[in-house]
N, C-alpha and C positions, 0 to 999 in steps of 0.2 A: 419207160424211163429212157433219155436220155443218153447217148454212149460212151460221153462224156464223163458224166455223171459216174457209171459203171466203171471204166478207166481208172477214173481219181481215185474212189474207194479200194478197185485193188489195187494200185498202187498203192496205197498209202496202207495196207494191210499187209502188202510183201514188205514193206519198209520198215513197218511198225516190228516185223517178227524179227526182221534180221539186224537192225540195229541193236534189240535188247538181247538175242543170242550170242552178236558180236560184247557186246557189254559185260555179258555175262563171263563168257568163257574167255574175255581179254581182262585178265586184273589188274595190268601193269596199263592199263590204256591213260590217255591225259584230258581223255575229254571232260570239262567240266557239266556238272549236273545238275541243273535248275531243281531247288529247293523249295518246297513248298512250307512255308513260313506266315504265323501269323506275329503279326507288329504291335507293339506298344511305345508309348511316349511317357519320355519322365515325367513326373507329376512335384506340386508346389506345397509342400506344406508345414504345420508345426509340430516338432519333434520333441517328444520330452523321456527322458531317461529319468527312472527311480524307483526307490528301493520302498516295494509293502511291507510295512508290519502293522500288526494289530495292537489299538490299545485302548486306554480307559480315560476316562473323564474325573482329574480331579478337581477339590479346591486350591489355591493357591496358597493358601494358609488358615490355621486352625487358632485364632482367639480366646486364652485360656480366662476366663473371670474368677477373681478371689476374694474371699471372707476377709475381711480385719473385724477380728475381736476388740483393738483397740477402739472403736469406731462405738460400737455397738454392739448391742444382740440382734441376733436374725429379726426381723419384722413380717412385712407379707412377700412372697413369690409372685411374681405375676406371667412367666414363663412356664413352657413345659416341655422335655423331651420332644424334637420332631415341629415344633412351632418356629415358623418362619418370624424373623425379626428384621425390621430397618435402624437404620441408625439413629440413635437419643432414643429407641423404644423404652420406657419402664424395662430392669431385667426384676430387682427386687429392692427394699429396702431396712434399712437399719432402725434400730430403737435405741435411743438416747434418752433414756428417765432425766440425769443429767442435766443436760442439756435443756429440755423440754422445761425444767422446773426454772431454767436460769431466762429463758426466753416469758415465761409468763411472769417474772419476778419483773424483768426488766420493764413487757408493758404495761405493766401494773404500776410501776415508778413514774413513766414518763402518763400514763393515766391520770393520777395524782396533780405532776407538775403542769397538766393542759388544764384541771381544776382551778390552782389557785391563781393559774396565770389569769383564766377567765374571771374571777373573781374578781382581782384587782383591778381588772379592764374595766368591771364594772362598775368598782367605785369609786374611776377617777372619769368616768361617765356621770356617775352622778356629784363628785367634789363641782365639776365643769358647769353642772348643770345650775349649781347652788350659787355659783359664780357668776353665772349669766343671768338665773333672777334677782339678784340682788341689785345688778349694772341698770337691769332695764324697772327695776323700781322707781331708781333712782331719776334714771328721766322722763319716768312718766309723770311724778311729782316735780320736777323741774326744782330741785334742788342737789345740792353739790355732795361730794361723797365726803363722810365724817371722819376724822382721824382712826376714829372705832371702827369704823369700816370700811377703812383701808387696810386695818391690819390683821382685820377676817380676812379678807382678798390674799393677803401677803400666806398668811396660817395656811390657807386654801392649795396655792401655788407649790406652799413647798411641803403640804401633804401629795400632791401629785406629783412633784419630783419625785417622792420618796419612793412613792407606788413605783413608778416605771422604772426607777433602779432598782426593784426587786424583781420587776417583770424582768431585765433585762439580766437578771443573777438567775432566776430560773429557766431561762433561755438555753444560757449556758449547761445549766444542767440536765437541759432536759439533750440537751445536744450529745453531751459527752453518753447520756444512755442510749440515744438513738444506733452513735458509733457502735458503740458494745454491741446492740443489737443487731445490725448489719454485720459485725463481724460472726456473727454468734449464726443468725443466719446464714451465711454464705459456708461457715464448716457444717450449716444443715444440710447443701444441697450433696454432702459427702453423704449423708444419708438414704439419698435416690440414687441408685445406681442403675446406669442407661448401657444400653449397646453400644460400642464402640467402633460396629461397622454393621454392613446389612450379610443377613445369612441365615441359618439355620441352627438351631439349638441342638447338637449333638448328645450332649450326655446331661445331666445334672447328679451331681455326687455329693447332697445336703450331707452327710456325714464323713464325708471324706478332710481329712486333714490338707488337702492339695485344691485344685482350681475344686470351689464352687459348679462351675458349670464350664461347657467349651460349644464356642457358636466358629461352626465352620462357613466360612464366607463365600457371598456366591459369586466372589470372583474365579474363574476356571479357570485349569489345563489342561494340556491333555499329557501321558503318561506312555512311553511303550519302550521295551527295550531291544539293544542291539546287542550281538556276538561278538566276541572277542575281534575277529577277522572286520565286522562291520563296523564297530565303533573307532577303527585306524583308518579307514577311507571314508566315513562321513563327519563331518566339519558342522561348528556351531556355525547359525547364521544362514543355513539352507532354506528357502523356502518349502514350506510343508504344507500340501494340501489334506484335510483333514474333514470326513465324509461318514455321514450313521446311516442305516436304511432310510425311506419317504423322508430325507432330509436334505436342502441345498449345503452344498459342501461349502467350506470354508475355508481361505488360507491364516496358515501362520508362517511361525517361523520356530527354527530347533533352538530354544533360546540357552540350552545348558544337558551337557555330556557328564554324568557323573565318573570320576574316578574310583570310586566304589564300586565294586559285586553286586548284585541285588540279592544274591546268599554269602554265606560262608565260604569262601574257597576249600575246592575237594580235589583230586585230584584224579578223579573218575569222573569228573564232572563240568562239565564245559563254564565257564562266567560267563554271564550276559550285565551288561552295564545300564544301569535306566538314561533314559532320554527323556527334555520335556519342551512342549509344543506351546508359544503363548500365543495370544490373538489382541490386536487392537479395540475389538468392541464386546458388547457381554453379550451372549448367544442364550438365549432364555430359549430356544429349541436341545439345548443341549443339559443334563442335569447328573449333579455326580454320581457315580457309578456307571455311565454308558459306554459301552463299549463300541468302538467305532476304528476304520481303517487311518493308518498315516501314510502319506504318500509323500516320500522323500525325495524333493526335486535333486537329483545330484547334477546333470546337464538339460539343458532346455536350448534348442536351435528354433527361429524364427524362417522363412521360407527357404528351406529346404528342400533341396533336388533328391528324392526319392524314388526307388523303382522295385518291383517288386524283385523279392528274395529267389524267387524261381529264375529270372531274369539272367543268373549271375553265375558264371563258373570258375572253374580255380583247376592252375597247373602248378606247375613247379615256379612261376616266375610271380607268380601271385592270382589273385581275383582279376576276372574281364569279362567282358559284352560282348557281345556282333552286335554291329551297327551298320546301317545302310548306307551305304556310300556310292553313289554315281550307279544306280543297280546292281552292285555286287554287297555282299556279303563279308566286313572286312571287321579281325577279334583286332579290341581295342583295351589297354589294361587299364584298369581303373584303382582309385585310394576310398576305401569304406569308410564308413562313420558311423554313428551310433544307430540300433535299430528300434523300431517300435512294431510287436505284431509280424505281418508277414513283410513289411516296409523296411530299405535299407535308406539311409542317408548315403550318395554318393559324394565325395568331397572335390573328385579331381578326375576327370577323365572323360564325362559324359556334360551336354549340355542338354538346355530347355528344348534345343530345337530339333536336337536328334533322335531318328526312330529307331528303336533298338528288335531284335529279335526276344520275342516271347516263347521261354521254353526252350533255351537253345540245346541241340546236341553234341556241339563243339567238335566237329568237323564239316564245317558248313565255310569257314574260311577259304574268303576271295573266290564264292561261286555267286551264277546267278541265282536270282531267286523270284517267285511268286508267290504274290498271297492267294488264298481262299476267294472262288469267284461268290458275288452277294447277289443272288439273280432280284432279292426285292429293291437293288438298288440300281438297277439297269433302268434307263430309261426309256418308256416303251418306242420313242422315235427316233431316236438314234438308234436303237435297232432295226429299225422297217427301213432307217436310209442305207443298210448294205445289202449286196445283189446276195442270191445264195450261194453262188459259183465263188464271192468271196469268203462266205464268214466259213464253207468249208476247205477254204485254201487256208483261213484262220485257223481252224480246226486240226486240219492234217498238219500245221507247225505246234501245235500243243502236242500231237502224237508226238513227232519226229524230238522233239525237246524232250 
């Protein structure tokens, strides 16, 4: 070996023992003391603050159908308990004796007047016809028409006036029955009674003096409630994202805060207030009774300067960073914002382009520092371009430091 070589190394071994003994036993010394520190950069992203609760899947309203006795007696059912309905489906209908007896009177009237109106059409069909053999007798004998029979012709004429002003008097009547009838009709179609919206047949209560039946509509909500404390800081109109297991989540919105309890008030007993969630389109993966989470946006930030929570200490003057400045090491205070996870929002104090100290110890303030050497990121020729006599003169200042 070298003598050289032998020299450096002890040297740089008396150096190395007596600088960190003087270090040691001088407390009050001012040397600064290169740090070995790993860096992070702030990061860009979207931020959203809010409040879980669990809730359920309602209808929006419940469709009560009722009996009129006035109307009718029951007739057929054509619904059942739990049978999905559309709107105009048959639900059931009414029996009208009544009615039914005045409806076949009527077409039995106008029956009648279609008879005799045809009858009479028919025998000024043939008055016409008696009329027209007589004309063409007459010219085919090539003689002229008689006083006698022009006044069959005349007889003839004003028999078929006659006709058609009775045609034209049972017109009338058969009209006025038609009316009746169509009115008579149109209170039949009170006798079909149809669904009123699309949905589900909840209950049917044929003996109940109250609704007939109640078809719960598959228009949805959803349902969850807040605590006394939560329903004073959340506000109608929040955006609400709203998610079930193996289901794409959805948004709404909180579209009403009850002022009501959702029990009795007790006074060992906290109130919780209902909340309801509506949506713009109808979610056919969603069906009442499910239960599912509500995610109440209360704040939402778009690219946002984030750094992790570890990143970040606190004195008496408030929350701050070290940040890298010109190779030293210099605390910087900063203004927090809302958090998500282990991520802060920083609002004021840190930019995009600064590297902060990860992990800091908070005494590392206005020293040098080093990061963690990365020997896979060394490149193998710029390492073979230094002599060895330098990279251990390199070496012996990473000791001496």
């Amino acid at each position: 070996m070298n003598k050289w070589k032998i020299y450096v190394i002890a040297f740089a071994s008396i150096s190395l023992i007596t600088v960190n003994l003087y270090l040691i036993m001088e407390n009050k010394n001012k040397i600064p003391r290169t740090q070995l520190v790993a860096l992070l950069s702030p990061m860009e992203q979207d931020l959203i603050e809010s409040l879980e609760k669990p809730g359920v899947i309602l209808s929006t309203n419940e469709e009560p159908i009722y009996f009129d006795e006035k109307i009718g007696s029951m007739g057929s059912l054509y619904v059942e308990k739990g049978q999905e309905v559309q709107f105009g489906d048959l639900l059931f209908t009414y029996e009208n004796i009544e009615m039914e007896t005045t409806i076949q009177q009527l077409n039995s009237q106008i029956d009648q007047l279609d008879l005799k109106i045809s009858q009479l059409e028919e025998e000024i069909r043939t008055i016409v016809s008696i009329q027209n053999q007589l004309y063409q007798h007459n010219v085919s004998e090539e003689v002229g028409v008689t006083a006698f029979q022009n006044q069959q012709i005349d007889q003839y004429q004003v028999q078929i006036l006659q006709k058609q002003h009775e045609i034209e008097a049972l017109d009338f009547e058969k009209e006025r029955y038609q009316d009746s009838l169509f009115a008579i009709e149109n209170q039949q179609e009170e006798l079909e009674v149809t669904s009123p919206v699309s949905g589900i047949i909840k209950e049917i209560n044929a003996l109940s003096n109250g609704a007939l039946m109640t078809i719960v509509s598959d228009s949805l909500r959803a349902q969850g409630e807040l605590t006394q404390l939560e329903s004073q800081n959340i506000t109608e109109g929040l955006k609400v994202k709203i998610s079930a297991p193996n289901q794409q989540p959805i948004e709404g919105s909180l579209t009403r805060i009850s002022n009501l309890p959702t029990k009795e008030p007790a006074l060992d007993q906290e109130a919780t207030y209902p909340f309801y969630v509506d949506w713009d389109f109808q979610q056919e993966e969603f069906k009442v009774g499910y239960h599912v989470n509500l995610s109440i946006i209360e704040n939402e930030i778009h690219s946002a300067l984030t750094i992790p929570q570890s990143g970040i200490l606190t004195d008496e003057e408030g929350p701050y960073v070290l940040v890298i400045e010109e190779g030293y090491i210099v605390k910087r205070e900063i203004e927090l914002g809302i958090s998500q996870n282990d991520d802060q929002h920083v609002t004021s104090g840190v930019l995009f382009r600064d590297m902060l100290v990860a992990n800091p110890s908070g005494k590392a303030d206005n020293h040098p520092f080093v990061t963690k050497l990365q020997i896979q990121e060394i490149d193998e020729t710029a390492r073979l371009a230094f002599r060895s006599k330098t990279l251990l003169t390199l070496m012996l200042q990473g000791f001496v430091q």
